[in-house]
One Martini backbone bead per residue (centre of mass of N, CA, C, O) as a GRO file, in nm:
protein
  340
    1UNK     BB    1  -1.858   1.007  -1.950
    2UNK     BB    2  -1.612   0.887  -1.796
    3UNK     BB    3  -1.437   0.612  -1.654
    4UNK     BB    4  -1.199   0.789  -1.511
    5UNK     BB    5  -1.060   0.892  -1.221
    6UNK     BB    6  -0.845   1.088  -1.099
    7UNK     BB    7  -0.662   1.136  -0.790
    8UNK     BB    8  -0.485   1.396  -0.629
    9UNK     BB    9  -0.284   1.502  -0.398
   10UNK     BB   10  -0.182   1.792  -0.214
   11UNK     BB   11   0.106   1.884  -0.033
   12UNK     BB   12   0.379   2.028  -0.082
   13UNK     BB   13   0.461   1.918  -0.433
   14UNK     BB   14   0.597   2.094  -0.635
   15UNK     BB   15   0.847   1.980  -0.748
   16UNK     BB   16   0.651   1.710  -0.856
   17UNK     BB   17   0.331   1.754  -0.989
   18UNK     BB   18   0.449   1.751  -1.292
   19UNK     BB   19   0.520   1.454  -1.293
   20UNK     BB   20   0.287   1.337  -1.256
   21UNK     BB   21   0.083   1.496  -1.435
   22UNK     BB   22   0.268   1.373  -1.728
   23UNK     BB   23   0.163   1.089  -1.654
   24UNK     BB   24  -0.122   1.129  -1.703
   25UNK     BB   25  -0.122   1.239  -1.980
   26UNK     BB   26   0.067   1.011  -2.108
   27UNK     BB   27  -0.164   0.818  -2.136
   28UNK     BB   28  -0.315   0.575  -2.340
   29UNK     BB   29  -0.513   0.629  -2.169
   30UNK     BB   30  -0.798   0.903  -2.240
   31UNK     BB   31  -1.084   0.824  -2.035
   32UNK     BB   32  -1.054   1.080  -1.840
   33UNK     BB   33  -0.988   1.267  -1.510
   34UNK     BB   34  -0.895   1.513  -1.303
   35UNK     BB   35  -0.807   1.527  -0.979
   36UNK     BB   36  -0.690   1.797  -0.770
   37UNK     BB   37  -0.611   1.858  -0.436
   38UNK     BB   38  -0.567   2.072  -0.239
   39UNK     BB   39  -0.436   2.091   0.130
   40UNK     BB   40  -0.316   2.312   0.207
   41UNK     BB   41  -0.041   2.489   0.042
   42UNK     BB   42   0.261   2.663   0.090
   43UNK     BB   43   0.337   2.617  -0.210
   44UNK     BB   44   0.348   2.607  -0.592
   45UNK     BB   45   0.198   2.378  -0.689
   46UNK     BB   46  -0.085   2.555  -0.787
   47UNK     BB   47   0.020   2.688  -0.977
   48UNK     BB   48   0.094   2.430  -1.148
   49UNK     BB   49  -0.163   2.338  -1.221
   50UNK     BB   50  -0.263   2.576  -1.358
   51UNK     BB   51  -0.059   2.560  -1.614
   52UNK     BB   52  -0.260   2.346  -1.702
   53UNK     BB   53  -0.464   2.328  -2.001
   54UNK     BB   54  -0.584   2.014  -1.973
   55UNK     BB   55  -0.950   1.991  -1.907
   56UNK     BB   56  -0.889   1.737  -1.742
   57UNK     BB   57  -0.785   1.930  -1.519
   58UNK     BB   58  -0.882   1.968  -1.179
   59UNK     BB   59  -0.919   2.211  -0.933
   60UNK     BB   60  -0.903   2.188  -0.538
   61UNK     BB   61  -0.957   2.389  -0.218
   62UNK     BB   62  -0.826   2.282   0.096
   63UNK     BB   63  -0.802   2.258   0.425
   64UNK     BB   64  -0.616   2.094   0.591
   65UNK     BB   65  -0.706   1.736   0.621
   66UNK     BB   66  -0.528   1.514   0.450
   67UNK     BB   67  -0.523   1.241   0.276
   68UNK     BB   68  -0.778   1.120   0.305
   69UNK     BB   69  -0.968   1.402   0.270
   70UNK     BB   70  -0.857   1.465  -0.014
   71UNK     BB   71  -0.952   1.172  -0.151
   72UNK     BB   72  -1.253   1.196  -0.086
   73UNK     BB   73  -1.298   1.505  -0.189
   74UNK     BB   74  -1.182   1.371  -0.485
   75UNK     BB   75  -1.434   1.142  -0.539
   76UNK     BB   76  -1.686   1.363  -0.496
   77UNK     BB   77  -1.616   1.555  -0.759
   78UNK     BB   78  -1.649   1.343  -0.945
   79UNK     BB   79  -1.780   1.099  -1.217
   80UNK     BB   80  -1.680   0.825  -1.235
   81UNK     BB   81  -1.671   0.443  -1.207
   82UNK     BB   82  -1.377   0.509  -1.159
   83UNK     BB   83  -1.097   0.490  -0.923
   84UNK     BB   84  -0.771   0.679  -0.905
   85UNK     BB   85  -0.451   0.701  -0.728
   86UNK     BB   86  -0.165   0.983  -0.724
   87UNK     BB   87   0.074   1.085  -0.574
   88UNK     BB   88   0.266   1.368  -0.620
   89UNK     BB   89   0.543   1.194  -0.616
   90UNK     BB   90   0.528   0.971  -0.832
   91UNK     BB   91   0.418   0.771  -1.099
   92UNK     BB   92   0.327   0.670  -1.424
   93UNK     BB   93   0.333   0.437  -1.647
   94UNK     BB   94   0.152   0.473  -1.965
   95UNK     BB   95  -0.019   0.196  -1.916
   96UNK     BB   96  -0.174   0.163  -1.667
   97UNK     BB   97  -0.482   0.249  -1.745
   98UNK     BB   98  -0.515   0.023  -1.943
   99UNK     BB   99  -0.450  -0.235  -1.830
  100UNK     BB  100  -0.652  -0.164  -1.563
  101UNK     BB  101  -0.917  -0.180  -1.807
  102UNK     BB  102  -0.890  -0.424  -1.900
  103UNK     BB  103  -0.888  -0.627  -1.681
  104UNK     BB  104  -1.189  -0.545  -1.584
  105UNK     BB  105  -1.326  -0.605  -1.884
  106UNK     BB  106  -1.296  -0.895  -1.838
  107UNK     BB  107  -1.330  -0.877  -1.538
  108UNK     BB  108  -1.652  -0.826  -1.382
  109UNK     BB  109  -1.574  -0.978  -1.097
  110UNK     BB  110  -1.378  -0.735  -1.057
  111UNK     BB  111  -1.303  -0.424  -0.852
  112UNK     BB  112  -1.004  -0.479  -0.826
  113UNK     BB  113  -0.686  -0.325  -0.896
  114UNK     BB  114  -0.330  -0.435  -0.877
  115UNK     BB  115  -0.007  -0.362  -0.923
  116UNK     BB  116   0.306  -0.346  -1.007
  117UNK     BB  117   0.646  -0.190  -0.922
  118UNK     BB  118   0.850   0.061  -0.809
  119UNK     BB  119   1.166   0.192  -0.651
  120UNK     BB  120   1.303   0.459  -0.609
  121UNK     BB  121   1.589   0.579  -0.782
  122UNK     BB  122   1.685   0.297  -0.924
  123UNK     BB  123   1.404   0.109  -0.989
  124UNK     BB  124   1.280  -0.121  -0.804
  125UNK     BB  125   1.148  -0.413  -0.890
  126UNK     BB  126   0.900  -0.563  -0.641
  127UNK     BB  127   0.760  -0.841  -0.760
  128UNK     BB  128   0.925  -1.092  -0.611
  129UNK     BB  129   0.863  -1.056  -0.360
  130UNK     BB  130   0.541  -1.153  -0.409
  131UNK     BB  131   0.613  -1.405  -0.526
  132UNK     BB  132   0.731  -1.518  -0.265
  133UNK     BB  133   0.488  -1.574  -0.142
  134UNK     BB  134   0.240  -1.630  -0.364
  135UNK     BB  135   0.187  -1.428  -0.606
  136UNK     BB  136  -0.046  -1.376  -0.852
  137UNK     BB  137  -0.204  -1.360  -1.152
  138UNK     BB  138  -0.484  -1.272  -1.115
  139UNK     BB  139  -0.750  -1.402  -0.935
  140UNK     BB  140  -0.843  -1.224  -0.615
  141UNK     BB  141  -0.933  -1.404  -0.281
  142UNK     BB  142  -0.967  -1.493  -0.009
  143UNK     BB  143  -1.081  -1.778  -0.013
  144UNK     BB  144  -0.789  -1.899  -0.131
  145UNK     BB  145  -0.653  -1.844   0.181
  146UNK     BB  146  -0.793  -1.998   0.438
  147UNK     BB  147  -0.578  -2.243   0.479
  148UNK     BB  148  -0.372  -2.091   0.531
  149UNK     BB  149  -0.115  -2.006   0.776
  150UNK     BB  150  -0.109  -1.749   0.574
  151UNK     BB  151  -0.348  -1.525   0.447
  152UNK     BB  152  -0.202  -1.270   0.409
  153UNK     BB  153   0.116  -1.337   0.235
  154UNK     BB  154  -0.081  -1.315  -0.049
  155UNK     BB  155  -0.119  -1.009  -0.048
  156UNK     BB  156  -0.117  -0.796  -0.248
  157UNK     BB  157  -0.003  -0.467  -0.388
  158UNK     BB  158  -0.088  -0.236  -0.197
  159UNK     BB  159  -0.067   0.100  -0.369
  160UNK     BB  160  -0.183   0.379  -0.423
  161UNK     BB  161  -0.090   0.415  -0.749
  162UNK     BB  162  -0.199   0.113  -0.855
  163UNK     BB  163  -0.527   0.134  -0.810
  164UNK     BB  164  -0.849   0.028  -0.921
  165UNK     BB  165  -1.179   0.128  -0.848
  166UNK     BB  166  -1.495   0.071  -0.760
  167UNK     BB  167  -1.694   0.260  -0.664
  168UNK     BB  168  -1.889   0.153  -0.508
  169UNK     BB  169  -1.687  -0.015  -0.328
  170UNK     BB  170  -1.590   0.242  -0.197
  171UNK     BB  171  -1.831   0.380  -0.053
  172UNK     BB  172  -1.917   0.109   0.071
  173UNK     BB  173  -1.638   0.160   0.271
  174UNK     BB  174  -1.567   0.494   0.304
  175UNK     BB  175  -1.270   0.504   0.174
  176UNK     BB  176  -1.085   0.651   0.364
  177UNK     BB  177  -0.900   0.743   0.597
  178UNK     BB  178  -1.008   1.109   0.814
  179UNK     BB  179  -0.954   1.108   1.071
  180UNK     BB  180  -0.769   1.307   1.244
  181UNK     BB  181  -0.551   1.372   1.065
  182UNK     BB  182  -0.448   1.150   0.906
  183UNK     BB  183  -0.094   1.024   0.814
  184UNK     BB  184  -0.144   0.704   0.839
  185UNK     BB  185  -0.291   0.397   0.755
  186UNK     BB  186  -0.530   0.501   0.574
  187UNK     BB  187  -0.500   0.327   0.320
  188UNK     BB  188  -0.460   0.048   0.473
  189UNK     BB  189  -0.799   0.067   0.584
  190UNK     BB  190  -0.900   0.013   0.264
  191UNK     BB  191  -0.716  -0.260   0.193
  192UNK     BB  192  -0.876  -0.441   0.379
  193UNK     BB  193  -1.153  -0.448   0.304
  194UNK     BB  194  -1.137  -0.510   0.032
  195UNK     BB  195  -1.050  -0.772   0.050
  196UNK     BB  196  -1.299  -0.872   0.263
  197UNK     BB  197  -1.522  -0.786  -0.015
  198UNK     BB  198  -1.339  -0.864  -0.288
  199UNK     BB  199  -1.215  -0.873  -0.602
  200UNK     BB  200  -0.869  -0.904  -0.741
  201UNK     BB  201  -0.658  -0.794  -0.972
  202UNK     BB  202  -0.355  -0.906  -1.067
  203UNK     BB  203  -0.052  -0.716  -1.192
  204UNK     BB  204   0.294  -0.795  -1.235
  205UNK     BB  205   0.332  -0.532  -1.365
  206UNK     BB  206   0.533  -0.245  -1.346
  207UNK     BB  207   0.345   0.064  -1.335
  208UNK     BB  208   0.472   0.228  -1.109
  209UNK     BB  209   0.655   0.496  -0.920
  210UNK     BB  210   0.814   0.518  -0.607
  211UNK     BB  211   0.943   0.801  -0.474
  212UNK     BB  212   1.096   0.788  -0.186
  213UNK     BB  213   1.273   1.047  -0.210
  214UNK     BB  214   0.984   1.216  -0.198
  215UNK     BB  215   0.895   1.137   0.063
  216UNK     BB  216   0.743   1.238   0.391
  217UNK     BB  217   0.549   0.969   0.449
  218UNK     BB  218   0.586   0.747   0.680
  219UNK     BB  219   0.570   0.400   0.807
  220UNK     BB  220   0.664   0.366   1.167
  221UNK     BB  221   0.642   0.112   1.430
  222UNK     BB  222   0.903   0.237   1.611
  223UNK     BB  223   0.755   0.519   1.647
  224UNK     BB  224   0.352   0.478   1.613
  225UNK     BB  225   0.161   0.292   1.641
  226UNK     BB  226  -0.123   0.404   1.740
  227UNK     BB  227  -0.177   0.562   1.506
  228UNK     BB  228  -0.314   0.335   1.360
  229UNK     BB  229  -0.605   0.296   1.264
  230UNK     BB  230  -0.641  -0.012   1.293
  231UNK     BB  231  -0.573  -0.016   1.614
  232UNK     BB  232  -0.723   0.259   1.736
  233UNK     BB  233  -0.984   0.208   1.473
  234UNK     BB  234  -1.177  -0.095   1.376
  235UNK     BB  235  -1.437  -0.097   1.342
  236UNK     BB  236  -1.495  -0.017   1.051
  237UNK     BB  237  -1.392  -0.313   0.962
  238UNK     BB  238  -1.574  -0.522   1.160
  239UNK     BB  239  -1.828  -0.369   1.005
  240UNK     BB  240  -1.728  -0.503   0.700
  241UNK     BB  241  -1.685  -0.793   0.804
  242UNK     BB  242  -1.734  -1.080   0.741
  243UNK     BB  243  -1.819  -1.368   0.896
  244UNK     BB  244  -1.590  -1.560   0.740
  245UNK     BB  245  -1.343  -1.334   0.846
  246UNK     BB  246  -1.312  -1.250   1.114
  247UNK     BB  247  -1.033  -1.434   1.208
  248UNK     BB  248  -0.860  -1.310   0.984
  249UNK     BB  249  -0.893  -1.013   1.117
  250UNK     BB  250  -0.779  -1.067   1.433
  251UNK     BB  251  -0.520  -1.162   1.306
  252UNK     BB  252  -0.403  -0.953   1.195
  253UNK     BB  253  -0.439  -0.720   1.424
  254UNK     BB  254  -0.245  -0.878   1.566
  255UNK     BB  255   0.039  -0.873   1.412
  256UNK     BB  256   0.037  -0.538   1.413
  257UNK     BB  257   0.047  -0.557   1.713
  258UNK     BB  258   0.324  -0.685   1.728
  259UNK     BB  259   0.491  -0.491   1.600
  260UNK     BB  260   0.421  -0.243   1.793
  261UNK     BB  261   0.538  -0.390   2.027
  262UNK     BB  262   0.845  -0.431   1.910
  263UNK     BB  263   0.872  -0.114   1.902
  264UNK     BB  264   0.825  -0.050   2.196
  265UNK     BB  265   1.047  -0.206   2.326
  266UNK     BB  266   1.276  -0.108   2.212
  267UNK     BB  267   1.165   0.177   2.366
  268UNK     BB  268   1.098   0.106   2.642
  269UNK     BB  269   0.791   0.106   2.596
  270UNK     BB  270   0.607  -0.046   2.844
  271UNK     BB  271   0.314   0.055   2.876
  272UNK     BB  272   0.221   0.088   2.614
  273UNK     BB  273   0.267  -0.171   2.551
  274UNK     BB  274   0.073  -0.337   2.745
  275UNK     BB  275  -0.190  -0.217   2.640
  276UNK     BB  276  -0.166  -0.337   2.348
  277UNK     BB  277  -0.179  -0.637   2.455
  278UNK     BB  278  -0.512  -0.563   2.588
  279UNK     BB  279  -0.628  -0.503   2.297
  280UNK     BB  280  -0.459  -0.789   2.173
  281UNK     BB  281  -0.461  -1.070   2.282
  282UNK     BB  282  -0.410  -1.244   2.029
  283UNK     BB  283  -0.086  -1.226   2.080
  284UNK     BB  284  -0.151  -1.495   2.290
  285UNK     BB  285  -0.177  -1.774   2.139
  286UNK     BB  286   0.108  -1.792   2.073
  287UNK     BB  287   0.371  -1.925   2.159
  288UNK     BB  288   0.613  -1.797   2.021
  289UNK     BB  289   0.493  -1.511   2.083
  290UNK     BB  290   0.532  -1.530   2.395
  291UNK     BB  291   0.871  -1.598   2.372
  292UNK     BB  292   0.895  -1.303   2.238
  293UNK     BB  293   0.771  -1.136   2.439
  294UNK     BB  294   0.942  -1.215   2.711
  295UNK     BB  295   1.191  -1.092   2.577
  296UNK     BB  296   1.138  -0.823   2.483
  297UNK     BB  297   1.044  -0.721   2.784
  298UNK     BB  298   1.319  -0.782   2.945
  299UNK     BB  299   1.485  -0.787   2.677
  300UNK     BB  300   1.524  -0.525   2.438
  301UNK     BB  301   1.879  -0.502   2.371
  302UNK     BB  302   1.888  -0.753   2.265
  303UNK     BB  303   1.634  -0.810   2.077
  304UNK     BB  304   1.778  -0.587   1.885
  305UNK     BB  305   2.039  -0.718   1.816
  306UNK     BB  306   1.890  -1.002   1.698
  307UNK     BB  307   1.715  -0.813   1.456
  308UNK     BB  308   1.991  -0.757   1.307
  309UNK     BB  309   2.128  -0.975   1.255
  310UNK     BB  310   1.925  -1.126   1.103
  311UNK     BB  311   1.896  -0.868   0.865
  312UNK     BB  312   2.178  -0.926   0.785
  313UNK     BB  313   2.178  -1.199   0.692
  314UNK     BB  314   1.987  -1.205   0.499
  315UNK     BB  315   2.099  -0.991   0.297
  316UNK     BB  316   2.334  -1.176   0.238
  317UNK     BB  317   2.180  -1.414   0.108
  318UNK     BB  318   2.060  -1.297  -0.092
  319UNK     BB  319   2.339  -1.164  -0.243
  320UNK     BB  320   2.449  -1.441  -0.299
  321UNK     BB  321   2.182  -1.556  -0.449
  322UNK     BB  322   2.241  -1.379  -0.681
  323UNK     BB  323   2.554  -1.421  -0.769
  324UNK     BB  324   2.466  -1.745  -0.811
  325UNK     BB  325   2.263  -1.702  -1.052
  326UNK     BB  326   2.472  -1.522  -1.219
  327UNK     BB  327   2.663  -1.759  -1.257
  328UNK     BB  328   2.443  -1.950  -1.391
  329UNK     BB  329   2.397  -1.778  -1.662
  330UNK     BB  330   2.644  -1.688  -1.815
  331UNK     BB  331   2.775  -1.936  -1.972
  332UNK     BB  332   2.528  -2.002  -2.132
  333UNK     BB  333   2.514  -1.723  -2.274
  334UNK     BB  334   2.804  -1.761  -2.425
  335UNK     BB  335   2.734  -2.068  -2.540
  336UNK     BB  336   2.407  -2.062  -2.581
  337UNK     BB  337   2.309  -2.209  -2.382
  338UNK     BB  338   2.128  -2.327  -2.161
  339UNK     BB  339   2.031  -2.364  -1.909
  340UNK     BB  340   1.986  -2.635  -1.636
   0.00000   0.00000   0.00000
């Protein structure tokens, strides 16, 4: 039996499963099988697939059903004690399942590992994001962050191609959300629950590569909060969260909601705001968050001129910072000097 299972879903990304498929095979870590799910794809993808001849890469087809139903019965026809998940547009670097088998095998009191990544063409670096919300390298698991003000604040880097997940946790949380062909939040619906029931290998170097300009999915909260299934049918998450995690499950739960009313808002869409603020009270708890609920439901067209101001100044400032950090090392660099 081989170690990791790598699932591919495939749908319309012929141009692209080329690139996935020579990143997995050209993988350091070599103890491995593919299974590509073809999801009812009308493109070339499925030739392409077939042309490779390395025995290690099986093909399955079946009827769209979706992102999450594809990773799911790519899972079950699987054989591995491990679990990876590479999507058809993305790339990993040689070393991912190396690193991510080697951090497992070294703690084997976690069930999950999560590297950090590259981003877009540019192949933009984000794990400093991460750093600076407070994300460390090493062992992660939700009863760290009890205390903080904000215990999601410090959430791993969780991203579909990043994670290597143990069989066993992964069954026994039901795997990826595929009710109505669900098309966003999908992942994210398994990244929470695991959070609330798992220890995580935090790995901070990047390890996948993201291409962004090759996607055609993605969350929009401006645009379909209600889609999410995190907001729509929380309940399976809320009957796997431990009863110590519960109110940290509804803090989240309610955050997430909170973004989807100032996107409702933002669309003058305010039957719905209203509907989800009815469905998720807990965002009415904070004081702060009633005083930005009552503007942007009154004055929605303010409210939006001011998320963007605020979000032109923080850009602003970020460059600045990276500019004044660049001005103060360059000197030091060219008479070999240390900064101080």
């Amino acid at each position: 039996m081989v170690k990791v299972s790598v699932i591919v879903p495939l749908y319309n990304k012929g141009r692209f499963i080329a690139r996935a498929l020579d990143s997995i095979c050209g993988q350091t870590f070599a103890d491995f099988e593919v299974v590509v799910v073809d999801d009812g794809s009308t493109d070339d993808g499925v030739e392409v697939v077939k042309s490779y001849s390395d025995p290690r890469i099986r093909l399955i087809q079946q009827a769209n059903a979706g992102p999450g139903a594809a990773r799911n019965r790519g899972a079950r026809e699987s054989t591995a004690p491990y679990l990876a998940f590479l999507d058809a547009d993305d790339e990993w670097l040689p070393d991912f399942l190396r690193v991510s088998m080697e951090a497992l095998d070294a703690h084997p009191q976690c069930e999950v590992s999560v590297t950090s990544r590259y981003e877009g063409p540019a192949r933009k670096d984000v794990t400093h994001v991460y750093v600076r919300r407070g994300v460390r390298a090493g062992t992660w698991s939700l009863s760290q962050c009890v205390g903080d003000t904000d215990p999601w604040r410090r959430w791993p880097m969780w991203y579909m191609g990043a994670v290597v997940c143990n069989r066993t946790a992964f069954e026994k949380l039901g795997g990826f959300y595929e009710k109505n062909r669900a098309l966003v939040g999908e992942d994210t619906y398994l990244w929470i629950q695991l959070s609330l029931n798992c220890r995580v290998f935090v790995i901070l170097s990047p390890l996948v590569w993201y291409h962004t300009e090759a996607s055609d999915l993605g969350w929009h909260w401006r645009d379909a909060p209600f889609q999410h299934p995190q907001l729509s049918d929380p309940e399976t998450i809320r009957r796997n969260c431990p009863n110590e995690y519960r109110h940290l499950l509804e803090n989240r739960l309610a955050q997430t909601a909170f973004r989807g009313v100032a996107g409702l808002c933002e669309r003058q869409d305010l039957a719905k705001a209203v509907s989800l603020l009815r469905a998720y009270p807990a965002i009415r708890r904070s004081v702060w968050n009633r005083v930005r609920l009552g503007i942007m439901m009154r004055f929605p067209k303010a409210y939006r001129m001011f998320r963007r101001t605020k979000a032109a100044i923080y850009s602003f400032a970020r460059v600045s910072l990276r500019v004044f950090d660049t001005a103060s090392v360059e000197p030091a660099a060219k008479t070999g000097q240390k900064p101080q």
